[in-house]
Backbone as CSV, one residue per row, in Angstrom:
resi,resn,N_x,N_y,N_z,CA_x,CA_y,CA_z,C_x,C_y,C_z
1,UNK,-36.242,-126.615,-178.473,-36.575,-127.690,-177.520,-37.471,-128.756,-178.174
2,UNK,-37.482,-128.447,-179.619,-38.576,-129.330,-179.685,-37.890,-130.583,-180.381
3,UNK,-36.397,-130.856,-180.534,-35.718,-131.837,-181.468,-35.599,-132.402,-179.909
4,UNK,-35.589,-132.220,-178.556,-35.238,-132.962,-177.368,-36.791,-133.836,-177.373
5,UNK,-37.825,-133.023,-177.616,-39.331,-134.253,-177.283,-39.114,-135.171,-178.470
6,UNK,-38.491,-134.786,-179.473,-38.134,-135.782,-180.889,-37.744,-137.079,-180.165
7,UNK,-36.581,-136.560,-179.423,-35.570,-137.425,-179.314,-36.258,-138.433,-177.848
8,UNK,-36.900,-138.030,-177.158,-37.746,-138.341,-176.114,-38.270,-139.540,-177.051
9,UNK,-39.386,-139.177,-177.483,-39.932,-139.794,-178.382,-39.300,-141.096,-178.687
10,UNK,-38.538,-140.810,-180.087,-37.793,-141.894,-180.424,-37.388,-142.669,-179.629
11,UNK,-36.747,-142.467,-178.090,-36.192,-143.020,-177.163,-37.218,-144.235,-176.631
12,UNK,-38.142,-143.957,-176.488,-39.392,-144.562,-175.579,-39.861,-145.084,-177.042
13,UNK,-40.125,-144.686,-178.111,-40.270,-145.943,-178.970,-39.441,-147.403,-178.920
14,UNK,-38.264,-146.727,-178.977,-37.044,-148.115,-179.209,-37.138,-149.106,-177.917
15,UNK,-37.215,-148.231,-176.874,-37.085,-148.915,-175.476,-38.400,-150.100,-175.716
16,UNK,-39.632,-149.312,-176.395,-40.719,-150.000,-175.790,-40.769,-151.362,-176.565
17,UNK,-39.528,-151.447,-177.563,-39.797,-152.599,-178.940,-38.949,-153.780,-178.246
């Protein structure tokens, strides 16, 4: 479960740019 908070992550980086 922890490559899904990765991917969380990454997600809400890109969104926030």
């Amino acid at each position: 479960m922890e490559l899904l908070s990765k991917s969380f992550l990454h997600t809400a980086l890109v969104e926030r740019q």
